[in-house]
C-alpha positions as CSV (number, residue, x, y, z in Angstrom):
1,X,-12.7,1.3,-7.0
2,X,-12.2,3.3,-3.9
3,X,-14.9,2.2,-2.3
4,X,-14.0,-1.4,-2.5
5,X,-10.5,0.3,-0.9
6,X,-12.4,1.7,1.8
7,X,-14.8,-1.6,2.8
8,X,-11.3,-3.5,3.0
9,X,-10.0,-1.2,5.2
10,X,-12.8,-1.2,7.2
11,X,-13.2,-5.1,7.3
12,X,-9.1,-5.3,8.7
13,X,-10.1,-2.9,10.9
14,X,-13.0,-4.3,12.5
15,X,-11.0,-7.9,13.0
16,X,-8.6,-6.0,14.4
17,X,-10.7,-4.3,16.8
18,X,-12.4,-8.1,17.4
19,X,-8.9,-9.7,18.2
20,X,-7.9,-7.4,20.9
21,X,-11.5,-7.2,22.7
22,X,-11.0,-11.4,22.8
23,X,-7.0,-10.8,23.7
24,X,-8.5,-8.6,26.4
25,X,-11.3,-10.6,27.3
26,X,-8.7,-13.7,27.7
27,X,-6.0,-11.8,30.0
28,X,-8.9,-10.8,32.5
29,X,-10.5,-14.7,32.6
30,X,-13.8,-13.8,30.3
31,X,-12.9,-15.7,27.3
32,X,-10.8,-18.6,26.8
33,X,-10.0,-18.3,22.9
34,X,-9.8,-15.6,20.4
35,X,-12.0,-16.9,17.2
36,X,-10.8,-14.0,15.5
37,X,-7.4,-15.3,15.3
38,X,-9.1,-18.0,12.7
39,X,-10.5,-15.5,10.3
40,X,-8.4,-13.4,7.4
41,X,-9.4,-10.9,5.5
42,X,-8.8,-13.5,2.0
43,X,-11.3,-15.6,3.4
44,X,-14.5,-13.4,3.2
45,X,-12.9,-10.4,0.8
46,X,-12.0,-11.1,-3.0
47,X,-8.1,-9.6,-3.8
48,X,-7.9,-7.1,-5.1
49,X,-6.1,-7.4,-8.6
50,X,-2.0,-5.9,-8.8
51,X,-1.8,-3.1,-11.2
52,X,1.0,-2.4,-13.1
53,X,2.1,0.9,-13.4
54,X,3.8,2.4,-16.2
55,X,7.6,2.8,-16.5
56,X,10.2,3.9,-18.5
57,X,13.4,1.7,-19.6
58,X,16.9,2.1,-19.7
59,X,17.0,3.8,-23.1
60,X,14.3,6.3,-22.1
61,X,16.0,7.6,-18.9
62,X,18.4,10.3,-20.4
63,X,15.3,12.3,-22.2
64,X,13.6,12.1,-18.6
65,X,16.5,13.9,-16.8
66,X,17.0,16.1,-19.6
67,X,12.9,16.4,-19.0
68,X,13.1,17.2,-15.6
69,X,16.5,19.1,-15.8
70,X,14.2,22.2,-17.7
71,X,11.1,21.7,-15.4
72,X,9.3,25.0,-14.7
73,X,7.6,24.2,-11.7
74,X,8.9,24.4,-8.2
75,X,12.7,23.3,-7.7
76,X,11.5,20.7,-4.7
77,X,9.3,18.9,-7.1
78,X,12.2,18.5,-9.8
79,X,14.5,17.4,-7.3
80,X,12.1,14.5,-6.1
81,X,11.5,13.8,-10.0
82,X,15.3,13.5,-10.3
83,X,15.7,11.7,-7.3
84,X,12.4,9.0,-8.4
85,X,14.0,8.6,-11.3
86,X,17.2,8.0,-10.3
87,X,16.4,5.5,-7.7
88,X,13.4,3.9,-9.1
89,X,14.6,2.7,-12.6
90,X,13.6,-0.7,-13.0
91,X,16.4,-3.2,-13.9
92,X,14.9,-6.0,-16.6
């Protein structure tokens, strides 16, 4: 999976890179179009599929801050937990 992350990145990248050589080579009078500005990624890359992550609902929400509330680890790491979980909680 990474790999396909990486060989996306790359592929943006490199039009990128394509589109401002042609914007460049336009402003100085050596091209007179920018094919790049034709091209998107979708057209020669499959998507890559959404994923879903995991969440918690309404009901579960007072056992996780009760959860994070006894947390052992380091106190920055349970105040980002409490604050993820206070201000992520997904509404359905």
């Amino acid at each position: 999976m990474r790999f396909r992350v990486q060989v996306r990145d790359i592929a943006k990248r490199a039009l990128e890179t394509v589109g401002q050589v042609f914007g460049y080579g336009i402003a100085h009078g050596l091209a007179t179009r920018n094919p790049a500005t034709e091209i998107r990624p979708s057209d020669i890359l499959k998507s890559t599929p959404k994923t879903n992550y995991a969440r918690i609902g309404a009901k579960e929400l007072p056992t996780l801050l009760r959860r994070v509330e006894v947390y052992q680890g380091k106190q920055v790491a349970r105040l980002a937990m409490k604050l993820m979980a206070m201000t992520f909680c997904a509404h359905h």
